[in-house]
N, C-alpha and C positions, 0 to 999 in steps of 0.2 A: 346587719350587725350594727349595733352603739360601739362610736368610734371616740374615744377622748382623744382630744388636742392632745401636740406635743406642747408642752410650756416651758420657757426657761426663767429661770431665776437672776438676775444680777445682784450683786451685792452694793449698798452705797460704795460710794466713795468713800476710804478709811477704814470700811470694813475689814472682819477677819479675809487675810489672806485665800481660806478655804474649808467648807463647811467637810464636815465630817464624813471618811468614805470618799471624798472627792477628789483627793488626789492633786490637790493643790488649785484646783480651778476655780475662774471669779465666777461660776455661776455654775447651775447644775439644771437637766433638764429630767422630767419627767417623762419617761416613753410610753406612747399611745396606748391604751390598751384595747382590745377587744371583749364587748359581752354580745353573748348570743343574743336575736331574737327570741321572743316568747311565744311559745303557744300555751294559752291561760283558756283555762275549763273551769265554766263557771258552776256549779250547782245551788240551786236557790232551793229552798224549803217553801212547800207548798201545804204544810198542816196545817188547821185549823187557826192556829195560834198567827199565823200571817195575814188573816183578817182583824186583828185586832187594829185600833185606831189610832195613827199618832195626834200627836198634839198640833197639829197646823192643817187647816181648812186649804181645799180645793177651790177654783175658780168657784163651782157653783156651790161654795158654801161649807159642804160637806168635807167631814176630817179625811184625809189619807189614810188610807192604812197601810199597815206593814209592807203587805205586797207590790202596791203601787210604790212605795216611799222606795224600795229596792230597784224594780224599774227606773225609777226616774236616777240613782245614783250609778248604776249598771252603764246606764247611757251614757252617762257624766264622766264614766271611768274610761268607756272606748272611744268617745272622741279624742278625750284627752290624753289615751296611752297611743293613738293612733297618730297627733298631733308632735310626740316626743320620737316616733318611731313608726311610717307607715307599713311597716314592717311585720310586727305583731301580728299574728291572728287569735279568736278566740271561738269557743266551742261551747254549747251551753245543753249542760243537763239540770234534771227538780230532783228533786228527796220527797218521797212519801213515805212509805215506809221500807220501801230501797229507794236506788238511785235509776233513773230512763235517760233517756236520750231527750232534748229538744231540738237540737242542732249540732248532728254530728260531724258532720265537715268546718273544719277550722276553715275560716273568713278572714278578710280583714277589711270588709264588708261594712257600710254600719247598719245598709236594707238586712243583712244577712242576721246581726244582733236583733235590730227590732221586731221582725217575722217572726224568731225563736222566742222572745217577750210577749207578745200576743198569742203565742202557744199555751203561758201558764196560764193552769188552772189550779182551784185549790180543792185537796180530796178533806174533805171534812170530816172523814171518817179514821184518816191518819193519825196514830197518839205514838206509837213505838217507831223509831227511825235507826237503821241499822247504814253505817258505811260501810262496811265489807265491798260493798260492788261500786261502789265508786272508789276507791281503793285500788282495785281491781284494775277497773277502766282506766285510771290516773296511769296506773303501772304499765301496760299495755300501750298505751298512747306515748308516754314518754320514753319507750326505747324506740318509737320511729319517731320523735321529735329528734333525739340524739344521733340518730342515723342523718338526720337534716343537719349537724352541728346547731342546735337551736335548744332548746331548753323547757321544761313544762312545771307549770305552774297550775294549783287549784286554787280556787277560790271557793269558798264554802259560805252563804249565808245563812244564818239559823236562828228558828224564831222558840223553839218549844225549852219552856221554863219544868216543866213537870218531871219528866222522863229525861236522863243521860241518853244521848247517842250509843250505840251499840256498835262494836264492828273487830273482826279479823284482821292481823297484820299480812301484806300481801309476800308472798313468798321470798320477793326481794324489795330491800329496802332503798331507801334514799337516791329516787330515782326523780325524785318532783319535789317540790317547796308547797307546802299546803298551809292559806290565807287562811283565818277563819273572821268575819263578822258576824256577833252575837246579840243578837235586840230579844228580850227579856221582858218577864213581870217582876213586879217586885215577890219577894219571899214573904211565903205564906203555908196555911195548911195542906196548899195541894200543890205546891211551887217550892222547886230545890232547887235554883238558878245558880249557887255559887257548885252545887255537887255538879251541874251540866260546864258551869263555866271549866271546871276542874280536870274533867274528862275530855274536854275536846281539845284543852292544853296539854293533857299527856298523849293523844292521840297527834296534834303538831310536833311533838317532840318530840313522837317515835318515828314516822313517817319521813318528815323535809329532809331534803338534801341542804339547802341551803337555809339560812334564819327565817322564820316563815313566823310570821304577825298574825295576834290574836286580837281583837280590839269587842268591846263590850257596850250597851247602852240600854239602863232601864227605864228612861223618862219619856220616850215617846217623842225624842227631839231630831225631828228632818236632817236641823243642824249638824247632829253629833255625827249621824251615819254617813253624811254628804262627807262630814273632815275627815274621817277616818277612810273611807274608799280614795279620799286623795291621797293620804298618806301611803297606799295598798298600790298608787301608782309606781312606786323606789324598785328598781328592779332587784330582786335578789341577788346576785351577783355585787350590787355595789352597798348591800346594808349593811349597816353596825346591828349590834344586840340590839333588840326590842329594850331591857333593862337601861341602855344607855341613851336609848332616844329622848329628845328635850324638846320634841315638834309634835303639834302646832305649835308657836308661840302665840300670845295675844298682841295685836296692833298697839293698842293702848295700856298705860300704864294703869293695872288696879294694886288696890290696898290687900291684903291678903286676907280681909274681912269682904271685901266685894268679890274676890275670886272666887272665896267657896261659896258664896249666897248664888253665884251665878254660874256654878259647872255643872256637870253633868249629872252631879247627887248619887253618884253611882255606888249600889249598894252588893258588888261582888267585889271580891280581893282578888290582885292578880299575884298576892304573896303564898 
């Protein structure tokens, strides 16, 4: 369990006698609270569209692509959720045109995530992707997370620009908080990315129990994906609205002409 500190507050000296609710006392204390451990099921898309190239070169020269550039942030997510909490475990299924298994025993493992990483492959022959069964599987899983007092989470990475996700609502709802990361083409004659962007936002909004983050990036930038899986670290339990969020900030001060020459260029609305 993620345990918050008791804190207490004092007042300076001169201060109001007693903040509001408190009943006349020079300081007020915060009571600990409890969030559950996670159990997070990962599913990575393995269509064709996850060979595409990002924009930054590999040791030996060559660009990453999609698949690998997931890999390597996937990594980055369970050290570091494992690091806040070794507590955690995580489960890893792919999308082809349903959802499979990679690793169906929850870990908290990190040989257990890697082994399941070397598992994917990509079916090239996937263009239609339905969630229905992962859906399913989320549902199914998170009533024995809950039976643990522990909590389940999806995380969804998804690469296909052409074709909306497809999928059924499962019989009962708002039993998990479902993540989505979204890498994209730009919009064109055979690319509808803002209709795909659209649909996996009303398909998070039917599903989560708790505020579940959608995050987008059509430039092919390592960068974007790497920030945004860190943002994906905030456990549900302690999030504000996605609307209110104001993270990352940038270290340095730009000009609001240098900010947009160097973000993300990102060409779907999440209005």
């Amino acid at each position: 369990m993620e345990v918050t500190e008791v804190q207490s507050f004092h007042l300076p000296p001169g201060g109001p006698s007693a903040l509001p609710g408190q009943g006349g006392a020079g300081g007020f204390s915060l009571p600990a609270a409890r969030f559950s451990s996670e159990d997070i099921l990962f599913c990575i898309d393995v269509g064709p569209e996850t060979m595409v190239e990002m924009k930054v070169n590999g040791p030996n020269g060559r660009p990453y692509t999609r698949l690998e550039s997931i890999k390597q942030a996937i990594m980055l997510f369970v050290h570091a959720k494992l690091t806040i909490n070794p507590d955690h475990r995580f489960a890893f299924t792919a999308l082809s045109k349903s959802t499979y298994w990679l690793r169906k025993d929850f870990s908290s493992e990190v040989d257990s995530a890697i082994a399941a990483l070397r598992g994917l492959s990509v079916d090239s022959s996937s263009s239609h992707a339905d969630l229905t069964q992962l859906f399913r599987v989320a549902t199914h899983e998170a009533k024995k997370s809950r039976a643990q007092n522990r909590i389940f989470r999806v995380i969804l990475l998804y690469c296909r620009s052409s074709m909306p996700p497809q999928y059924q609502l499962p019989s009962t709802l708002k039993l998990f908080t479902l993540d989505v990361m979204y890498l994209h083409d730009k919009p064109g004659p055979d690319n509808c990315p803002q209709m795909v962007y659209d649909t996996l936002v009303e398909a998070l909004e039917r599903v989560s129990e708790f505020e579940g983050f959608i995050f987008e990036s059509g430039q092919g930038l390592t960068r974007s994906l790497f920030r945004h899986m860190c943002v994906l670290l905030s456990h549900p339990q302690q999030r504000c609205m996605q609307d209110e969020m104001d993270v990352p900030k940038s270290l340095t001060k730009k000009s609001p002409v240098a900010e947009t020459a160097q973000g993300d260029d990102s060409v779907v609305s999440s209005q």
